[in-house]
N, C-alpha and C positions, 0 to 999 in steps of 0.2 A: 606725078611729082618726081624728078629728078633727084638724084642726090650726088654732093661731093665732097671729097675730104675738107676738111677746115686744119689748120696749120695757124698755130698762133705763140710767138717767140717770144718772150717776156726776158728781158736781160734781168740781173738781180742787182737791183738798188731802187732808185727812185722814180726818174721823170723820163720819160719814153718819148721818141720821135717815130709814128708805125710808117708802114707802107703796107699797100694791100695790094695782091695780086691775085685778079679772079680768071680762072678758067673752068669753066659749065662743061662735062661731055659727061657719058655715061662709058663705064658701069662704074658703079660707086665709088669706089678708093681708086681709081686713078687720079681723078680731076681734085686738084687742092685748092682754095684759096690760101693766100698766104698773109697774115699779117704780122710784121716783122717789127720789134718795137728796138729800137736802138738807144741804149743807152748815155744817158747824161749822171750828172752829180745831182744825188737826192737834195733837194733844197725844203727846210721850212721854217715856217713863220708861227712863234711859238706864243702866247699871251696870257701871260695871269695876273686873273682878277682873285685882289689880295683885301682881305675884310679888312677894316680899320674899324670899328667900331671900337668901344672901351671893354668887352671882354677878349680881346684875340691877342695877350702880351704869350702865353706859353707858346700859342699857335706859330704866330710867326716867327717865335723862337728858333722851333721845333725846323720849321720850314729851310728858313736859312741856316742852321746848321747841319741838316740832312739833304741838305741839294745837292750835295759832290754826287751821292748814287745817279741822279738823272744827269748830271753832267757829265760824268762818266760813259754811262752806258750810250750816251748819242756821239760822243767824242771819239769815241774808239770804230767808228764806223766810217770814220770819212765824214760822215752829213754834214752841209751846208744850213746851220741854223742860226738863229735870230731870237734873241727875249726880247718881250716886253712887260713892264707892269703898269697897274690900273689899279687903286682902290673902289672899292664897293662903293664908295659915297659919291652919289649922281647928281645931287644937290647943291653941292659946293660949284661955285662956278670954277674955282680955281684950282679943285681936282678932277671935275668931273668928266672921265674921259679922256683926265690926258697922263702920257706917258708919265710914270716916277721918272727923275735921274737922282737921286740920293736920297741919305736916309731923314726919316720925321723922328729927330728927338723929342716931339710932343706925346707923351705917353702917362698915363699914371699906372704903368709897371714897374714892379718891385723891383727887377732888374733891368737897366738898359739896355736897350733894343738898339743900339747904334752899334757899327762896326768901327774899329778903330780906322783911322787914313780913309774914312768912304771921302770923295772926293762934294767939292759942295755944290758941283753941278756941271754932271756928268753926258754922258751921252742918253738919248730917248733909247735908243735902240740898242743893244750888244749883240754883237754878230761875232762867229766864232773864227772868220777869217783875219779880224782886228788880236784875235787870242792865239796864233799859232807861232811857233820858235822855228828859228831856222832849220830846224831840223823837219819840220811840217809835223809836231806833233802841239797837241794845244795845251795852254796853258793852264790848266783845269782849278788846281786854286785860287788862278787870279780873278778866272772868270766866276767862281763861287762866291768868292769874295765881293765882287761887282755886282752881282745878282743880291747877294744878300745887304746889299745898302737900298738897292731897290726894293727891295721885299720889307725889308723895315718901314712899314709906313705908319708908326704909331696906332695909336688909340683914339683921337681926337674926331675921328671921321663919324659921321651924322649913322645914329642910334637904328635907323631904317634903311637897313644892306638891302640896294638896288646893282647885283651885283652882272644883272644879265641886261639893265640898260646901261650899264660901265660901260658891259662889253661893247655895245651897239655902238655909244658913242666914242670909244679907243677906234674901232676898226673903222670906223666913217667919218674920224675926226679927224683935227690940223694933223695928227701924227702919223695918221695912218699912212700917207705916201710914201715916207721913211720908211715903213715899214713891210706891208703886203707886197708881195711880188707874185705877177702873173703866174709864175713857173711852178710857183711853193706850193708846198701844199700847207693845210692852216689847222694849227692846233690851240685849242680854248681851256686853259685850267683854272678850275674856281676853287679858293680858301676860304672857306666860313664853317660859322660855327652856328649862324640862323639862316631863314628858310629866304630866298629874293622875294624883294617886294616892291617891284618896279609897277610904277603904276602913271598915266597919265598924269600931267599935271590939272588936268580940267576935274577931274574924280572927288570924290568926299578926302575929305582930309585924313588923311591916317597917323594916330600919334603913338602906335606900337610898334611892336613884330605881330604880337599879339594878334591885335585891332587887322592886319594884314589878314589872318589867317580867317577871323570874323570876314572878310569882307571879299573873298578868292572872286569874285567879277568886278570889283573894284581895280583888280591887277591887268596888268596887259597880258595878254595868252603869248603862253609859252609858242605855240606856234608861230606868235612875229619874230621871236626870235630866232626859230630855224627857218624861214622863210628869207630872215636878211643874212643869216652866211649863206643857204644855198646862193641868192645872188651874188656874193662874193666871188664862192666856187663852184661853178654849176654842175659840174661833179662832185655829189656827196661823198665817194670813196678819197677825196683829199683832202675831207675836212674831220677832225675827231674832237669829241667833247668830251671832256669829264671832271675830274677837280677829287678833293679830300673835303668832303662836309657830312654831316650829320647823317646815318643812315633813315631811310624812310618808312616810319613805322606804322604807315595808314591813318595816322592820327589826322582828321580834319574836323578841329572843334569848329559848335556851331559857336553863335555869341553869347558872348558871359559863359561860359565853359573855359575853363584854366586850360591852358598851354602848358603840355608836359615834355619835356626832353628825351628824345629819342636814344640818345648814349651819355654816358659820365666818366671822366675818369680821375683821380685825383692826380694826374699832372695836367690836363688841358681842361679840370672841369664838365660845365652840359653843353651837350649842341643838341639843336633841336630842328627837327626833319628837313632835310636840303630838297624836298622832293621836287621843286619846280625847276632845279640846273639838272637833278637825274632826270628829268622828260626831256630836255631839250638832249642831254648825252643819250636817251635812249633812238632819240630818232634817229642818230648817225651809226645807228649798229650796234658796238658789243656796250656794254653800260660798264662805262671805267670811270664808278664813284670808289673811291674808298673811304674809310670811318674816320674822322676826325680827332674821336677820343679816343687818341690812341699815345704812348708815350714815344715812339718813332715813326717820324714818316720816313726813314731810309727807304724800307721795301715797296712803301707806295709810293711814290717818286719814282723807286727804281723803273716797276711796273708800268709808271704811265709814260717813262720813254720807252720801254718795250711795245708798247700799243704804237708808239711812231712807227719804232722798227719794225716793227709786223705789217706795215706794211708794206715792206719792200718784198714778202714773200707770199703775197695769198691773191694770187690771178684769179683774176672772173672765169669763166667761161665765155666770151663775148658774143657770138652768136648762137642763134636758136638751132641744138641740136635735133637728130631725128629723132621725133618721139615713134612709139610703136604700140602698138594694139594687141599683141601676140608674138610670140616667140620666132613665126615665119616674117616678122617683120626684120628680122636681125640680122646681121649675116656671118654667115660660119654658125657655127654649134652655140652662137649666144641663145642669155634664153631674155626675155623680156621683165624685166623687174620693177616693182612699185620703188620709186625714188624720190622724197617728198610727195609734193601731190601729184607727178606726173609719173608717164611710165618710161623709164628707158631701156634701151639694150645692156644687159650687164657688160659693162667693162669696154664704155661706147668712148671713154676716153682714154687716150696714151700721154703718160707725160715725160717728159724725155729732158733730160739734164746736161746740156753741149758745156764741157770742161776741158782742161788742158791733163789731167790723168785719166785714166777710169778709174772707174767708182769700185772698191770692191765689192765681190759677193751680184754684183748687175751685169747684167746683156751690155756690152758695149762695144762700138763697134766704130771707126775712123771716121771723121770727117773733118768739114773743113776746107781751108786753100794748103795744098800740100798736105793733107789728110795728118793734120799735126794736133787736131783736138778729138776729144773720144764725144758719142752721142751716145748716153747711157736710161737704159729703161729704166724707169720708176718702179717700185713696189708698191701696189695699193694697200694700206694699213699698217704700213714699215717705213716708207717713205713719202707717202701725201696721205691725207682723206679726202672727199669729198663733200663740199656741205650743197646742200641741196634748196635750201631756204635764207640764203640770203639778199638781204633787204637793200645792201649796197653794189647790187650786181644787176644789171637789168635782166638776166636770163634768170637771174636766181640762183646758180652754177658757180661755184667758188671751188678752187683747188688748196687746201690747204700743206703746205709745204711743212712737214713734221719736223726738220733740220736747219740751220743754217747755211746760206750757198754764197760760195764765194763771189768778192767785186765781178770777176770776168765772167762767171757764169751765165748759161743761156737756158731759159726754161722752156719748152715747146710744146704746146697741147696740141693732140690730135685727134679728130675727130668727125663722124659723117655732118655734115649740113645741110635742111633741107633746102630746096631751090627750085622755086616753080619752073614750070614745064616752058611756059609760055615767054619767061625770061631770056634774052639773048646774050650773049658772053660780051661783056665791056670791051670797047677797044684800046681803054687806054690805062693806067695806073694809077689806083686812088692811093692818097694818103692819110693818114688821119695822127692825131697825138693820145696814148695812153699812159697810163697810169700800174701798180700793181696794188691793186684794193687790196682794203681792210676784210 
């Protein structure tokens, strides 16, 4: 078995164009491959599915007037983003699945839930290039504003929140073309206050939430529903799920067993276990549900556009490093170390942060055309960790970036690769498109 360096560039933002360059010789760290991801403008495609049922008048209160945090914190990054909304009710032929553009004063809330000036029929889609001032900065209350006539979608919507075939059919429906773009990467947020109950139409008839939770093979498995975004994005790492609903408190009554609410609060009320949107958020990585009864969603809002942006700083590993047996597997005075379930060389990665200053307190050293940017060492436990088991990484090797790095920044992992013996050096230069996962 051969081995040789691997060299992998991760620019910091979004959407990656790599090139790869392989040369195979021995002895180990001479020979790199290189793959080089060149940066674009992070784009994405953002969707929430918003309950209408006749308890959600605080909820979407709460919603639309706490959205400025997640508007905020995507706006100040540059990102290329898009809303949509969907209500839970998959019933209604004339909601089900398709975009809001204004608000439902059909409600029986004590307070209205319309915003004043929403316009009576707006656009499906709000994209954030429609929002920005000559000055290229966005227009953040307009856009909250616009968002929140969508998010109003009354009370009126059918009693059995289907709020994960909403999604199915938002993302597969008339509207979706306006919407999904190959480039983007896709974000899914769910508001309820009960548990999805999307179920075949051919199934026994369900006349609860209740009767739903009596009858959990009655429902369509959660697994169609991460099967149809991975076809979307066939890269899991650009897809995130999560939302604000009911925490999941194990409760799975059998029938004729009362249905108990998993939180309460006296500004939003009960919500009762969301656990079928947390399965389908659990598949895509970190589980970004937070509690519903709660009297602000500011910080959870805030939160679930920091899970966008975290993506722009947490690289895979992408190929298969050297694993080793023993401490003589390593080279130099490393020693061999258990690392998740595998073993690796301590300290078998370099990560390297190409900027236009150096970094204080780092190794940093010229590079560049005209040696005009610095290439500065990382700190392992200062400035990255590494996580060893993650699920959205095909090696399982994820570099967590502890910091924030600038638009122009170049992030570089280094590392041995193994490389069969028998393999012969390509003649020509592969390309490929990356990502920087979750």
């Amino acid at each position: 078995m051969k081995r040789a360096g691997l060299t992998i560039c991760l620019v910091a933002a979004t959407m990656w164009v790599g090139c790869n360059e392989h040369h195979l010789t021995t002895p180990p760290i001479s020979a790199e491959q290189s793959d080089r991801f060149v940066r674009q403008r992070m784009a994405v495609d953002v969707l929430w599915v918003v309950d209408d049922s006749n308890s959600m008048c605080e909820e979407q209160e709460a919603l639309q007037r706490d959205f400025g945090s997640f508007v905020r914190a995507l706006s100040r990054t540059g990102l290329d983003f898009q809303l949509a909304v969907v209500t839970t009710d998959a019933i209604n032929p004339r909601r089900a699945g398709r975009f809001v553009r204004t608000h439902n004063t059909a409600s029986q809330c004590q307070n209205p839930l319309g915003i004043p000036d929403c316009p009576n029929d707006g656009p499906a889609v709000l994209r954030s290039v429609d929002y920005q001032r000559a000055d290229g900065s966005l227009d953040e209350a307009r856009l909250q504003r616009d968002f929140g006539c969508r998010a109003s979608v009354g009370t009126s919507g059918h009693g059995l929140e289907q709020g994960l075939d909403a999604m199915a059919l938002g993302l597969t429906g008339p509207d979706a073309a306006a919407f999904l773009r190959p480039d983007a990467m896709l974000a899914v947020f769910f508001l309820s206050d009960e548990n999805d109950c999307s179920h075949p139409e051919d199934t026994i008839r369900l006349s609860s939430s209740t009767a739903c939770e009596w009858s959990p093979q009655a429902l369509t498995p959660t697994a169609s529903y991460v099967e149809l975004l991975m076809d979307l994005k066939a890269d899991p790492t650009r897809i995130i799920v999560g939302g604000i609903v009911a925490p999941d408190n194990g409760q799975r009554p059998s029938p004729g067993t009362p249905l108990e609410p998993s939180c309460a609060s006296e500004h939003t009320g009960e919500g009762y276990s969301g656990h079928r949107y947390q399965d389908v958020a659990e598949a895509f990585g970190d589980n970004n549900i937070h509690n519903i009864c709660q009297r602000s969603y500011e910080r959870s809002l805030g939160l679930l556009a920091y899970k966008i942006l975290d993506a722009t700083r947490r690289p895979c590993v992408m190929a298969e490093p050297v694993r080793c047996q023993s401490d003589g597997d390593c080279h130099g005075e490393r020693a061999c170390v258990p690392m998740g379930q595998e073993r690796l060389c301590e300290g078998f990665v370099q990560v390297e942060l190409q900027r236009d200053a150096p970094l204080q307190g780092r190794q940093c050293q010229p590079t560049g055309p005209n040696l005009q940017r610095h290439a500065c060492v990382l700190e392992h436990g200062q400035d990255y960790a590494l996580e060893t088991q993650a699920d959205t990484c095909q090696t399982g090797l994820r570099v967590n970036l502890l910091h924030p790095v600038a638009q122009d920044d170049v992030v570089v992992l280094r590392y041995p690769r193994d490389v069969p013996t028998e393999r012969s050096a390509p003649s020509t230069t592969g390309q490929r498109n990356g990502t920087l996962t979750r």
